[in-house]
C-alpha positions as CSV (number, residue, x, y, z in Angstrom):
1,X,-11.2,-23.7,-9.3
2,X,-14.1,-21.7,-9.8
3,X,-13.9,-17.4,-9.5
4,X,-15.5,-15.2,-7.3
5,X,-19.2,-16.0,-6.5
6,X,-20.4,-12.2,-6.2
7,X,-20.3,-10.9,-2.8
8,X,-24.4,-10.9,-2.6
9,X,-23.4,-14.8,-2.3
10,X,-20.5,-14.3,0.6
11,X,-22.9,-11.7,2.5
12,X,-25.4,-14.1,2.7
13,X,-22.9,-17.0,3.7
14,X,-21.6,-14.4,6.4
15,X,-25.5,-13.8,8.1
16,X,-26.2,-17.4,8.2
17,X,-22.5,-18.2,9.7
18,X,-23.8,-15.4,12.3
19,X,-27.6,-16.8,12.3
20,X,-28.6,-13.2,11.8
21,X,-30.6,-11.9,8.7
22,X,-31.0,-9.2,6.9
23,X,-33.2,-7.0,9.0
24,X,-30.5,-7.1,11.7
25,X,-27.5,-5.9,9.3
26,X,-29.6,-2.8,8.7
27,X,-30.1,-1.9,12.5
28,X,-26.6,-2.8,12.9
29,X,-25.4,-0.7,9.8
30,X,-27.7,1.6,8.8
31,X,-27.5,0.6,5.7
32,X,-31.5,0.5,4.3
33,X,-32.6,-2.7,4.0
34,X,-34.0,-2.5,0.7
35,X,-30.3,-1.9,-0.2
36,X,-29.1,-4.8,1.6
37,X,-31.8,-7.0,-0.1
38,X,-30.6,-5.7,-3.4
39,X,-27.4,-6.4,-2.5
40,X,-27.5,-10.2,-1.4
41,X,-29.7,-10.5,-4.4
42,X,-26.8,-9.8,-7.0
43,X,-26.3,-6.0,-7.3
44,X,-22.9,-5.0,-6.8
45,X,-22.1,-3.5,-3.5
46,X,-20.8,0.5,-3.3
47,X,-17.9,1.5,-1.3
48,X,-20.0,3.6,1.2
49,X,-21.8,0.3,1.9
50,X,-19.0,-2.1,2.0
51,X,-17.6,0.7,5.1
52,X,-21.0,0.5,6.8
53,X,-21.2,-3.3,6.7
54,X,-17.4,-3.7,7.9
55,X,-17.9,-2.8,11.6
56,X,-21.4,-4.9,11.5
57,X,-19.7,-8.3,10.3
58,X,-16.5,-7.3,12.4
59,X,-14.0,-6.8,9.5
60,X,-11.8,-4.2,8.1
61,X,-13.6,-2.4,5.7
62,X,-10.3,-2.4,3.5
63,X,-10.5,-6.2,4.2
64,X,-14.4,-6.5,3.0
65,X,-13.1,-4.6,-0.1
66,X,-10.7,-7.1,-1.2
67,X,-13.3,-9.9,0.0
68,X,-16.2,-8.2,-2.2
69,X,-13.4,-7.7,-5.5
70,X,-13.6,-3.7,-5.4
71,X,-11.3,-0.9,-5.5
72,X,-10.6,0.5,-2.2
73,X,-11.1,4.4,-1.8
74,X,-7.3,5.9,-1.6
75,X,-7.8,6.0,2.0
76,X,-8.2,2.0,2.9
77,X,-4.8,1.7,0.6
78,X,-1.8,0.9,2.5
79,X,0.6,4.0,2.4
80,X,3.8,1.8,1.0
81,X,2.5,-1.2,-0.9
82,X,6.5,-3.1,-1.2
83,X,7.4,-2.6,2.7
84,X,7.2,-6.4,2.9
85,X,10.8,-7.4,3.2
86,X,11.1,-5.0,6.3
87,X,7.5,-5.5,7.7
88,X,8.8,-9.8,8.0
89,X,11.7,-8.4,9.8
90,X,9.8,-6.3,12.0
91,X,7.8,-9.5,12.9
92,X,10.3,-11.5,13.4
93,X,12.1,-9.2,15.7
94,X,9.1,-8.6,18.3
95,X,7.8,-11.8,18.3
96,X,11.2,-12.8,20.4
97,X,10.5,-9.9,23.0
98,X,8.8,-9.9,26.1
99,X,5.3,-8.3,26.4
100,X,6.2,-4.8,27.6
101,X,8.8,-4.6,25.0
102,X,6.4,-5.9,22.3
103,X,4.3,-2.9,23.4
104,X,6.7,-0.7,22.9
105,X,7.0,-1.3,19.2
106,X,3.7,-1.1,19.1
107,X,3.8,2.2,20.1
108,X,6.5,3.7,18.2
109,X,4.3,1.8,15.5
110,X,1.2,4.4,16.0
111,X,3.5,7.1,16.9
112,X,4.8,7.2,13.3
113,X,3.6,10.3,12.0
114,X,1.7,10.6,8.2
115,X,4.5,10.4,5.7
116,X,5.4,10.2,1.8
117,X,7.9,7.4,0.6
118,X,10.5,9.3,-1.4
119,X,10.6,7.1,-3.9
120,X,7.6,5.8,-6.5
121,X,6.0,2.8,-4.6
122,X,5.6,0.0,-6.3
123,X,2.2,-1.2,-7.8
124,X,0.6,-3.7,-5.2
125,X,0.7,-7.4,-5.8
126,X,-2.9,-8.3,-7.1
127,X,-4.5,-11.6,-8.4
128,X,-7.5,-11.8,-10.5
129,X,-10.5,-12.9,-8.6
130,X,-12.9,-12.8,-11.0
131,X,-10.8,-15.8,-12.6
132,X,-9.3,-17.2,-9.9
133,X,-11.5,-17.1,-6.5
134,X,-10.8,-17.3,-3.1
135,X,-7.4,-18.6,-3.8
136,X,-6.7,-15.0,-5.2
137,X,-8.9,-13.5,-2.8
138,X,-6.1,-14.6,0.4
139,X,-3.2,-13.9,-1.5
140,X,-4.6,-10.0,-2.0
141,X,-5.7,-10.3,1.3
142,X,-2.0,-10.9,2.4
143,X,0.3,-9.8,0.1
144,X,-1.8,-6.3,-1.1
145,X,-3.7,-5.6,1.9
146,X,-1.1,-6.3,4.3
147,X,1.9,-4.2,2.0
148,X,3.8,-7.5,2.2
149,X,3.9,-7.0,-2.0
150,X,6.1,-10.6,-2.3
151,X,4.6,-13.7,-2.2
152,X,7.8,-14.2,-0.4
153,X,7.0,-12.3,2.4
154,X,3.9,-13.4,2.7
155,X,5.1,-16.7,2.9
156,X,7.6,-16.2,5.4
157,X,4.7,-14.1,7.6
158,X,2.7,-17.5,7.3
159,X,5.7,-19.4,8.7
160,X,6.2,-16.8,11.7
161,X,2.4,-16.7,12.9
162,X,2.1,-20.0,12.2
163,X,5.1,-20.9,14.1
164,X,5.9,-23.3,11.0
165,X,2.7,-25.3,11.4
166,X,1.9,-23.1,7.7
167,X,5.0,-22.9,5.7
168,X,4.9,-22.8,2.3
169,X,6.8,-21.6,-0.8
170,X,6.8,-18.6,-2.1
171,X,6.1,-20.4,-5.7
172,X,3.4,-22.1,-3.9
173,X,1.8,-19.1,-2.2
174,X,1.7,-17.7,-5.8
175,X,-0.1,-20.8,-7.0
176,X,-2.7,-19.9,-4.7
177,X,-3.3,-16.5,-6.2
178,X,-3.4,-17.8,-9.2
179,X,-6.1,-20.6,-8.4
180,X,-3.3,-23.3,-9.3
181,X,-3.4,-25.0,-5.3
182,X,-6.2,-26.6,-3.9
183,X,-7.0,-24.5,-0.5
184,X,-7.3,-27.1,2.3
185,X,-8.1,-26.5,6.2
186,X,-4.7,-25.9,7.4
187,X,-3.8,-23.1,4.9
188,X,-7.7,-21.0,5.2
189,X,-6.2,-21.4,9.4
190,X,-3.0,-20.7,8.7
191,X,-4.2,-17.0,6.4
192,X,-6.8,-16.4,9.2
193,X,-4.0,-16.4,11.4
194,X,-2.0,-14.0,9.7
195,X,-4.8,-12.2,8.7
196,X,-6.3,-12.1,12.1
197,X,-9.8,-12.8,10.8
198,X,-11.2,-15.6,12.8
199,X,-11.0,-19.1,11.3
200,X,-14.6,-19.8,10.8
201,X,-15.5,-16.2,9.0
202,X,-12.6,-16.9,6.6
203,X,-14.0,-21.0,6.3
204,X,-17.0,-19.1,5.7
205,X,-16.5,-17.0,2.8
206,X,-14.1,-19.6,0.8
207,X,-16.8,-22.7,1.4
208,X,-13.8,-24.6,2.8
209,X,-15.2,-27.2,5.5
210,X,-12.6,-26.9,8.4
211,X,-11.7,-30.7,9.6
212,X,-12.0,-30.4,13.2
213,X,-13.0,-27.3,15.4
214,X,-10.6,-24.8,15.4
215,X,-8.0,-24.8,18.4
216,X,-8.1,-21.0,20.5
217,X,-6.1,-18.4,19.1
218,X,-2.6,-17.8,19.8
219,X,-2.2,-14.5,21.7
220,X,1.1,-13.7,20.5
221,X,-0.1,-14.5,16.7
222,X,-2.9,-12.6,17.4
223,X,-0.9,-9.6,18.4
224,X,1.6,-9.8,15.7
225,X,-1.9,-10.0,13.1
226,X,-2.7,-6.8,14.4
227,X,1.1,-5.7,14.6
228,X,1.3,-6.5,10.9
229,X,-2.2,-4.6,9.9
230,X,-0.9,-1.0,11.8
231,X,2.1,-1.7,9.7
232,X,0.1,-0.6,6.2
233,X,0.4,3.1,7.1
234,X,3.9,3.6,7.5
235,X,6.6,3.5,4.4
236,X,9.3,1.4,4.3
237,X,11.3,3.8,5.7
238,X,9.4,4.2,8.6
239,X,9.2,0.1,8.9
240,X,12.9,-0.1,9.0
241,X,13.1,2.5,11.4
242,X,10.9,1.1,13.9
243,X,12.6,-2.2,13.3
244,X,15.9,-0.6,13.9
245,X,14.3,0.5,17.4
246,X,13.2,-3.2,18.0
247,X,16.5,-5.2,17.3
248,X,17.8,-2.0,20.1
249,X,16.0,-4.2,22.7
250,X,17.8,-7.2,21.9
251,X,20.3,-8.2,24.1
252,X,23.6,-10.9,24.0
253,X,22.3,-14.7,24.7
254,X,24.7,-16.4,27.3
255,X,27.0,-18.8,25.8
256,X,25.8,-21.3,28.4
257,X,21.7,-20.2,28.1
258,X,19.8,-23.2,27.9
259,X,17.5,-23.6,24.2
260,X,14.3,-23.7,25.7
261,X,14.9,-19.7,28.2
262,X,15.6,-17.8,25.2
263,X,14.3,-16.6,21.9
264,X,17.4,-16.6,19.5
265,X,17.1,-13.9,16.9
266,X,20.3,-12.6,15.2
267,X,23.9,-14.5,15.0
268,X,26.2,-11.4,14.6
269,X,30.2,-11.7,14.9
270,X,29.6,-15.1,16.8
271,X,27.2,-14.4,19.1
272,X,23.5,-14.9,19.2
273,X,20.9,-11.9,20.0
274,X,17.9,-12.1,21.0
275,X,15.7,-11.8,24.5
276,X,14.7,-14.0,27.6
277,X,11.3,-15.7,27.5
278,X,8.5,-14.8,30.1
């Protein structure tokens, strides 16, 4: 598998996946053109760029970081790089509650206040690019960028969003990082899913030729992508206890409930937990 092809190459991919050009990404930027030119030309793009050109091509300018194989300013970093184990929980939990409770979490979510983890974090997950390419490129995407850390969190987020359509190993989700598994159509979806970049940006930048055109997005999957990105500035304390808060709006599932009325979360002391679906 080859490594990454310099982001002059993706930024160019990205205009003509757009059919814009250059002279529009500097009225939509600001960014001089000359710069932009120098840029899709080979030179290596500067962080105060790669923030200007984020809102233009409709990414996360953390997100075009990883995608460009820079450092992200301190800023961009998620706050708690290992809150993965508690962040797939969190997922889990809301995707079984109805829409007003969903919002809820969401809520408490961006009600969390700035806050140190008492403990060291850990060192974020990362994959070399340079060797590996856009295989490494979605794993950092996921795992680093996300503070899922594991690839077996990131696996298990792919299952969720996916709603098992994606589900691979966390041995094979590592593979990918490290350029060992062949990206195919159905796992570019399935990260672009959990991701929430759309499919044909993320077919874009990996030259992966998607099979048939992409179905509409899942609304719920949708939400949960965005659910999973406000995640990266709380700690894993903070994670837990917003999960905490969402498992509260669970309730008992009726012995006699039918399969197909209820979303079945939690099996505690012989009974099921979970919440009615709308």
């Amino acid at each position: 598998m080859t490594g990454h092809p310099g982001f002059g190459e993706l930024l160019a991919r990205l205009l003509n996946h757009r059919r814009k050009d250059v002279a529009w990404l500097f009225s939509t930027s600001g960014v001089p053109e000359t710069e932009l030119r120098a840029v899709v030309s080979g030179t290596p793009p500067r962080a105060f760029q790669l923030d200007a050109l984020a809102s233009a091509l409709g990414l996360h300018a953390a997100d075009l970081h990883v995608i460009a194989d820079a450092p992200a300013p301190e800023p961009l970093t998620p706050r708690d790089p290992a809150a993965g184990a508690e962040v797939v929980q969190l997922v889990q939990v809301s995707m079984a509650l109805p829409s007003h409770q969903r919002a809820n979490v969401q809520r408490l979510v961006d009600e969390q206040p700035p806050e140190r983890e008492e403990h060291p974090c850990a060192s974020p997950l990362s994959y070399d690019q340079h060797a590996a390419g856009f295989g490494a490129m979605l794993a950092n995407l996921l795992c680093a960028n996300r503070n899922l850390h594991s690839v077996t969190a990131a696996a298990k987020i792919l299952a969720l969003l996916t709603e098992g359509r994606v589900y691979r190993s966390a041995a094979t989700i590592s593979g990918i990082g490290r350029g060992r598994v062949p990206l195919t159509p159905d796992l570019v979806a399935g990260f672009a899913t959990a991701l929430g970049i759309p499919v044909g940006v993320l077919a874009t930048i990996t030259g992966v030729e998607l099979r048939d055109v992409p179905r509409p997005g899942d609304e719920l999957a949708a939400e949960m992508a965005g659910l999973l990105w406000n995640c990266r500035r709380l700690t894993t304390t903070q994670v837990e206890r917003v999960r905490d808060a969402a498992e509260s709006m669970l309730v008992p599932v009726p012995d006699d409930a039918p399969s197909e009325d209820w979303n079945r979360v939690r099996h505690h002391h012989g009974r099921w937990w979970g919440a009615p679906r709308r």
